[in-house]
C-alpha positions, -999 to 999 in steps of 0.1 A, spaced: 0 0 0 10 32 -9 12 69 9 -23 76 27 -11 110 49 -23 133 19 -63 118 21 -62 126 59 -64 167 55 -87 158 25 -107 141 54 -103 169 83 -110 196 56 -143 173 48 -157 173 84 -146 203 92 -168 215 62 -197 196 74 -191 198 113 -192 238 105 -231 231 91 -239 209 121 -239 180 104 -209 149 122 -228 125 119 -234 128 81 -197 134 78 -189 103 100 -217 78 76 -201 93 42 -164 83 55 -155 46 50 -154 24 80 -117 23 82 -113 57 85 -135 66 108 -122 55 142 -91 69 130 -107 101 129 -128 102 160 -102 87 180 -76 113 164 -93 144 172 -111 131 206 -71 127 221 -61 164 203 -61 203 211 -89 205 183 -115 187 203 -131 220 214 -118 240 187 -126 219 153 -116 245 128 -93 248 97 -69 267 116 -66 242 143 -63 213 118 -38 236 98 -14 238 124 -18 209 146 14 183 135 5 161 162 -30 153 147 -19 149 115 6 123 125 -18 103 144 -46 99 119 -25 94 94 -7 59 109 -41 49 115 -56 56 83 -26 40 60 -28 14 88 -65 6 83 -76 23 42 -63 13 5 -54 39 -16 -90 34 -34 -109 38 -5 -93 70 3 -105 76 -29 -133 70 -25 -138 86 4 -126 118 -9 -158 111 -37 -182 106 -10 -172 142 10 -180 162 -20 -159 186 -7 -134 212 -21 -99 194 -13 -71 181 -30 -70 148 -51 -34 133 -38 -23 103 -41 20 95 -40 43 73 -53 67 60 -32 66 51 1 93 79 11 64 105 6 41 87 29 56 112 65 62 146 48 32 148 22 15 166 53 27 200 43 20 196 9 -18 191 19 -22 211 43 -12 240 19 -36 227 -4 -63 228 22 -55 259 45 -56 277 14 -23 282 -7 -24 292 -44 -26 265 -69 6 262 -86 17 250 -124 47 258 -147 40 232 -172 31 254 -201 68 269 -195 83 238 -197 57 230 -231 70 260 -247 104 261 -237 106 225 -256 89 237 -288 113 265 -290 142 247 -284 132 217 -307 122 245 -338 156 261 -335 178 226 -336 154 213 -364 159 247 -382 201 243 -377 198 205 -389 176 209 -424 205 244 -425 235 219 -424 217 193 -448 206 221 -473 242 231 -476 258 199 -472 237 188 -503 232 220 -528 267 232 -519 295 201 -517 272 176 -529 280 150 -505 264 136 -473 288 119 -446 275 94 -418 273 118 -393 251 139 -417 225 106 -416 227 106 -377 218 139 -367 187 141 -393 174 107 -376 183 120 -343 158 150 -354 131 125 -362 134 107 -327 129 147 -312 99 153 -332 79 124 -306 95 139 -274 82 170 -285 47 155 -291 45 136 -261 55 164 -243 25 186 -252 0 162 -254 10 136 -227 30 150 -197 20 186 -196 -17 184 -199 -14 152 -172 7 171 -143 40 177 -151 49 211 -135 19 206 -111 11 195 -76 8 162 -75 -26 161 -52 -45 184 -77 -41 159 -105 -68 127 -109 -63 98 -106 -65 93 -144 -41 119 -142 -18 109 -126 -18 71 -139 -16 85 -179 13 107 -167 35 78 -159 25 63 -191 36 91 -213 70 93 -190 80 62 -193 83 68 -234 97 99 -226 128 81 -205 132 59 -233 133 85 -260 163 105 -237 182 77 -240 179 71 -276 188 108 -282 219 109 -256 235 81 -279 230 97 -308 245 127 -302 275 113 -292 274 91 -321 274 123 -343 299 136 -329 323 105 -324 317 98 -362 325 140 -367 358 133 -352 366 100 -373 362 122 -407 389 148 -392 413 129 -374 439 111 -396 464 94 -363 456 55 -364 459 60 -325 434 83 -321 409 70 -349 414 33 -328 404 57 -293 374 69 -311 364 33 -327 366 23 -289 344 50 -280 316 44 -306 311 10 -296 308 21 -255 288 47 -267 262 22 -289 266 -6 -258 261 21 -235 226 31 -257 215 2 -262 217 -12 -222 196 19 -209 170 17 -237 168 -20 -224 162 -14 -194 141 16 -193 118 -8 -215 116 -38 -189 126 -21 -158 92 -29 -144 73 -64 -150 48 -65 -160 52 -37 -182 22 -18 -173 30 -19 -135 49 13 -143 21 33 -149 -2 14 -126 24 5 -95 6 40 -75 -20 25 -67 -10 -2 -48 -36 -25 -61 -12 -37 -89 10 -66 -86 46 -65 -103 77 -52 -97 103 -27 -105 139 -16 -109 151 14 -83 145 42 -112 160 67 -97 198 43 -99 192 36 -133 190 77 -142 216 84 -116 239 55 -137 230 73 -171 236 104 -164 271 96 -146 282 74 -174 269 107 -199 292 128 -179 324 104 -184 318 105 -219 315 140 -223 345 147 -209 366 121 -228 350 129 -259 362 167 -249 402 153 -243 405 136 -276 402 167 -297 418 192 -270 449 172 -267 456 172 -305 451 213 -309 490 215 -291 501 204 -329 474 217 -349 495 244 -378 468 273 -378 467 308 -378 464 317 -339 427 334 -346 417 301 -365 431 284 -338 412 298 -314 380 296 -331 384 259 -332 391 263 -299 362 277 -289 341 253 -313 349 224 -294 348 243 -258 312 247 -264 306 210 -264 316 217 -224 278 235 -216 265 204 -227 287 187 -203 279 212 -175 241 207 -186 245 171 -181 258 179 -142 232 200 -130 207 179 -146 223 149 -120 217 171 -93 181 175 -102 179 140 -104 194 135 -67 166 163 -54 137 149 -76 150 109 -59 138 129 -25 108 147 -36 76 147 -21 56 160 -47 74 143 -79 49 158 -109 60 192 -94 98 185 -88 98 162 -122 100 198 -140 136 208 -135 143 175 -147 126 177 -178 137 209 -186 177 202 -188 170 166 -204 151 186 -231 179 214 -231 211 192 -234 196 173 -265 187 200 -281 220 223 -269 242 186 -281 220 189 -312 234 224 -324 272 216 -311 270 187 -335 262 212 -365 288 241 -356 312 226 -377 293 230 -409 276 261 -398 305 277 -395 314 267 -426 283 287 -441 292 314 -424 327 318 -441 315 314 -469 289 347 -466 316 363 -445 348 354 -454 365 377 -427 354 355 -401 380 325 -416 406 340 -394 435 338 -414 447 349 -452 470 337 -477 492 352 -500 521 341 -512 559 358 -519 591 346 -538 621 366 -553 634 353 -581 671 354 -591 693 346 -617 728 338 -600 760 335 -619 780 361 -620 758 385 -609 750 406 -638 720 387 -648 685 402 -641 663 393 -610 628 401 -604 598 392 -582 570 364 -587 537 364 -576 516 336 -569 484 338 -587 451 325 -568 420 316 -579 399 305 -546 369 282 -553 346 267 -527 371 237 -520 403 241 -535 428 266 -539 459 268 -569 489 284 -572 516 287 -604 549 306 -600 564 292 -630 547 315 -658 569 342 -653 597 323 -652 591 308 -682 590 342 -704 621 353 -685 637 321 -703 621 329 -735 630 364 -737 669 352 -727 665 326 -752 657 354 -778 681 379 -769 711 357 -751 732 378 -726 766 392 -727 773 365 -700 763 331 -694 728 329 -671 743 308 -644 717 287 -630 681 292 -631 658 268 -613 618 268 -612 592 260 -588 561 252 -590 537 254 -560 498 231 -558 478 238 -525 449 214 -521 424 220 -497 395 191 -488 359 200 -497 341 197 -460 343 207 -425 378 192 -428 391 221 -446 377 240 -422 389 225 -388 420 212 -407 425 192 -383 444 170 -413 473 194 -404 479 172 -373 493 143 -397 524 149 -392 532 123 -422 509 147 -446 513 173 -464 487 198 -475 518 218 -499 530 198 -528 563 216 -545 588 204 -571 616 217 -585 632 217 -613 666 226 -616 681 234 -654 
């Protein structure tokens, strides 16, 4: 059986409505059996004896303490219920879920009955989620569009985050059809019954769907990582990673499916009427969320600790820098949604306290959503603003013709043509009309030696040849040059 103490100020409040009209002994023959020697012996032995009022009740602890042993000792859940229907009264309809709320529910009732405002932030945490899920979607189709009309080439990671879009389109469904409507952000004893057993249901699809999104946005950005990171050693760490990240996926889903059994008793273990059991849900989020964290912050070393070599302009730099950095609020998303997690495992009122919980779950996937698209949106944006590439390229090279000193020098200038992936160099053109004109009109004195270069810079068509993160090969080379010496 589960918490009673909330029915029992629904109970005073109901006699003391019907006491205040001169009517006990209707009160007492509406009340079921087991709850009314609680009450008569409760307030016969109290300081409210004399004084039955709403004030009295209010403030006695004693009282409250009393009846409600007896009652939770003596009533089921659907008597209370029932009992609550009989009194046709104003008062709350409570009921908890878990036995830790059963001793401090008292406060929250008594607010409800002695008269405090009704309270509700669910449409904050309903809009808040459409927002959030609009502006991620938007980013998504943004990097597809370009990735498609613009380099003509989709990468795995590309796949990933569009169906990790599609799995956000149900949360955000369920969310404002399912959980808000049926309590979240509300006190839990001024939801129904129906309520409050259609608000487990639509949670428990919701916990599932978190953990499908976590793994995907690691995913994305694990197979990000592959595409840019040429070191066998660090493409072996991140193969590693992947597969920890799709075990680590497919465990929670697993269990968040059959952590109760039957199925059903998720939705339906409140009412103590249900047999079945369950998993400790609160470990299972605590374990998620810690494990989340770890790989956070390892997925944050990998690319940090290969910036020492990376060759870039020190503003480039530093915007890559900063690109990665952000994936570090998602991180620090993921920690205070833990401690949320640790207050909501003590709540007494869980639809209420549920909210904070919801609201970083649905702000980390989304925020992880966008930090998986900066690459490639910031990509776009150097390409409508080239300043913001942080760095320039030009090219220099003094040309001489050595022998004994008399023949004439001059200055070559790299010609550059920059296209949307590649970018090409020739320094031999005007060497090759100094040789023509010398072959035309020879010089008093021998030319000496004259040697040519020729210079090809290739740059890769993606969000490689933006991070260049290809620069930490320390076998490659991005500059191709030959010479010729005649």
């Amino acid at each position: 059986m589960r918490a009673i103490l909330g029915f029992v100020f629904a109970l005073l409040a109901a006699v003391v409505s019907l006491v205040s009209a001169q009517d006990l002994g209707a009160a007492l023959q509406l009340l079921p059996k087991c709850a009314v020697g609680c009450l008569v012996d409760g307030i016969t032995h109290s300081a409210c004896a004399n004084n039955l009022t709403a004030s009295c009740i209010c403030t006695n602890m004693p009282l409250q303490e009393q009846i409600s042993w007896c009652v939770t000792a003596n009533c089921t859940i659907t008597q209370a219920l029932g009992m609550l229907s009989a009194t046709k009264t104003t008062r709350p309809k409570m009921t908890d879920l878990s036995l830790r709320c059963f001793r401090t529910a008292t406060k929250n009732i008594t607010d409800t009955t002695c008269g405090v405002p009704f309270r509700s932030r669910g449409e904050t945490y309903d809009t808040t989620s459409i927002v959030l899920a609009v502006i991620s979607s938007s980013i998504v189709v943004l990097r597809l569009c370009f990735k498609v009309l613009v380099t003509r080439s989709l990468s795995s990671d590309d796949y990933v985050v569009f169906f990790l879009m599609l799995v956000g389109v149900p949360s955000v469904v369920i969310t404002h059809y399912g959980t808000t409507p049926n309590g979240l952000g509300r006190d839990l004893w001024t939801l129904s019954p129906e309520q409050i057993t259609n608000f487990l249901y639509y949670f428990y699809f919701m916990a599932i769907l978190y953990f499908i999104q976590v793994m995907l946005v690691k995913l994305c950005l694990l197979l990000f990582y592959l595409r840019i990171f040429p070191s066998k050693t660090v493409r072996h760490l991140l193969w590693g990673t992947v597969v920890i990240d799709v075990l680590f996926g497919i465990i929670f889903v697993c269990v968040a499916i059959f952590q109760c059994s039957p199925i059903s008793f998720f939705w339906q273990n409140w009412d103590g009427e249900h047999k079945g059991k369950c998993l400790d849900i609160n470990a299972i989020a605590w374990a998620n969320a810690a494990i989340s964290i770890a790989l956070d912050l390892w997925m944050l070393v990998i690319p940090l600790a290969q910036l020492k070599t990376l060759r870039l302009h020190w503003k480039r730099k530093i915007g890559v820098v900063l690109m990665f950095c952000v994936g570090t609020f998602v991180t620090i998303v993921s920690i205070i949604r833990l401690h949320a997690l640790v207050t909501f495992a003590k709540s007494n009122d869980p639809t209420w306290d549920n909210f904070p919980v919801s609201l970083w779950s649905t702000v980390e996937i989304n925020v992880g959503i966008m930090c998986t698209c900066m690459p490639t949106i910031r990509l776009l944006l150097t390409r409508l603003f080239p300043i913001l590439s942080g760095g320039t390229n030009s090219g220099k090279s003094n040309y001489h013709n050595s022998g004994n000193g008399d023949a004439p020098s001059g200055k070559l200038n790299i010609s550059r043509n920059r296209t949307l992936g590649n970018l090409s160099g020739s320094m031999s053109d005007h060497a090759n009309e100094l040789a023509s004109s010398l072959a035309a009109k020879p010089p008093a004195k021998p030319p000496g030696i004259i040697r040519h270069k020729t210079y090809a810079v290739h740059y890769d068509d993606d969000e490689a040849r933006l991070v260049q993160m290809r620069d930490l090969d320390r076998h490659g080379r991005r500059n191709n040059q030959t010479e010729e010496w005649t």
